[in-house]
C-alpha positions as CSV (number, residue, x, y, z in Angstrom):
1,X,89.9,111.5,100.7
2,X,93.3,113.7,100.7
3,X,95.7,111.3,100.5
4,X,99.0,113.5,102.4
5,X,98.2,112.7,105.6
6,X,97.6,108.9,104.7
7,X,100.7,109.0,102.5
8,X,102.6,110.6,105.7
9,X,101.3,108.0,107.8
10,X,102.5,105.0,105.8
11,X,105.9,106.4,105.5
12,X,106.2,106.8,109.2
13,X,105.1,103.5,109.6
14,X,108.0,101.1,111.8
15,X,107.8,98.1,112.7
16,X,109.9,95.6,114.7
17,X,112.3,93.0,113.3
18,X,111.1,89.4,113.6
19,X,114.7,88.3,115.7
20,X,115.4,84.4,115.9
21,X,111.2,84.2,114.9
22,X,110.3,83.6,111.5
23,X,108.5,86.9,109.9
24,X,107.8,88.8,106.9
25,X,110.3,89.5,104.1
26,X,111.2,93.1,104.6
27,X,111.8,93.5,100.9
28,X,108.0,92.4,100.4
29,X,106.2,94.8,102.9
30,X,108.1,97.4,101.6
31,X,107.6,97.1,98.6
32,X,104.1,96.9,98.6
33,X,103.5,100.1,101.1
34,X,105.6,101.3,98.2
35,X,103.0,100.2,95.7
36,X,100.2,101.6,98.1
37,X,101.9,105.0,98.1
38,X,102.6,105.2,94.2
39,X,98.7,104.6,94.1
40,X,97.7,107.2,96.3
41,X,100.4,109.5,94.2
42,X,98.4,108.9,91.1
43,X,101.4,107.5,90.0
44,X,100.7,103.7,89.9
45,X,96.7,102.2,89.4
46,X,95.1,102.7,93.5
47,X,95.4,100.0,95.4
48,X,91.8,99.1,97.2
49,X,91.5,98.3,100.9
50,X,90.5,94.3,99.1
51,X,93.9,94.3,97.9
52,X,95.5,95.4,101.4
53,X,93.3,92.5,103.2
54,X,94.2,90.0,100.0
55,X,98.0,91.0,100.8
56,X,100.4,87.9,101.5
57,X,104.0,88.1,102.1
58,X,106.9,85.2,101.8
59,X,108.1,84.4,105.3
60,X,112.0,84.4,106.1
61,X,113.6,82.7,108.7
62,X,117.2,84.0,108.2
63,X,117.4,87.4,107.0
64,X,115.7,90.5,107.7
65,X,111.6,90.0,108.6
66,X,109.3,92.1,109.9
67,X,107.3,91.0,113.0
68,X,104.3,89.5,111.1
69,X,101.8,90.9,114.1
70,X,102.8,94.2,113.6
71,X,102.3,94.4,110.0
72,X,99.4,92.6,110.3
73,X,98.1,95.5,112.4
74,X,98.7,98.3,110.5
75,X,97.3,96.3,107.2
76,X,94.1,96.6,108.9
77,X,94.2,100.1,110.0
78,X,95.5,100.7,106.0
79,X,92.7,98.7,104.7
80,X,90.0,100.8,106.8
81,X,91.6,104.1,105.8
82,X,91.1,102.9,102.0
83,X,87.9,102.1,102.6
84,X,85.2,104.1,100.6
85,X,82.9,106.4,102.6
């Protein structure tokens, strides 16, 4: 697998803020796509599509969250991507 188009993808990735709804801690997600990409740099030990689907984030109430749907979402996509062939 060539990992620049799946490193691109991540990167572009947006997703909505939670509003008055709980959701995921921003700081969290980002974080770990960071982690995800640093892997696929060969800069940081790979992170498998077990530890995408294992992934849990703390949920805020107040403060900046991501709407957990939409992450949810795209962790799935990411898992399949970083799934072996």
């Amino acid at each position: 697998m060539h990992p620049g188009w799946l490193i691109t993808w991540i990167q572009s990735a947006r997703f909505s803020g939670s509003g008055v709804r709980a959701g995921y801690d921003v700081r969290d997600v980002d974080a770990f796509l960071d982690r995800v990409i640093d892997g696929l740099r060969g800069t940081a030990p790979p992170v498998t599509a077990r530890d995408v689907r294992e992934s849990a984030f703390r949920v805020v109430r107040f403060g900046p969250g991501y709407d957990e749907h939409e992450v949810d979402e795209f962790l799935v996509q990411l898992a399949g991507a970083l799934e072996p062939r």
